[in-house]
C-alpha positions, 0 to 999 in steps of 0.5 A: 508505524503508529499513527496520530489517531490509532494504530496502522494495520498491515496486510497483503496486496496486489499492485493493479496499476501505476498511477501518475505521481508515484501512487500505485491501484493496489487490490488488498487480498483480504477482502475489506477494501477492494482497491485503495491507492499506496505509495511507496514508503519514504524509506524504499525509495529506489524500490521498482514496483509493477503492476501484478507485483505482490507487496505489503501494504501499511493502512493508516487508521485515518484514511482507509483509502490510502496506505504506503507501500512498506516492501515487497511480499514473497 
């Protein structure tokens, strides 16, 4: 989903810990940003993320320290 002030990009990750409030510690796989904190997309709301779980991630152009979680990668 494109964002208000520039295109959000999509990559892989890895959930590390669950947070309080719904956030998850997810480490990306490519390398730019080690660790940044996801949700869960608002559509996947029943989705059961763990720690050590594979997921793909959606990083908005504005913060590139949050993103949402958009499923789970295989």
């Amino acid at each position: 989903m494109p964002d208000a002030h520039g295109e959000a990009r999509e990559t892989q990750g890895v959930v590390v810990e669950a947070l309080p409030n719904a956030l998850y510690r997810v480490e990306l796989a490519d390398g730019n940003r080690p660790r940044i904190v996801a949700h869960i997309a608002d559509s996947l709301g029943l989705l059961r993320v763990l720690p050590g779980d594979e997921v793909c991630v959606e990083i908005a152009g504005l913060d590139a320290s949050r993103a949402r979680i958009v499923r789970r990668c295989k």
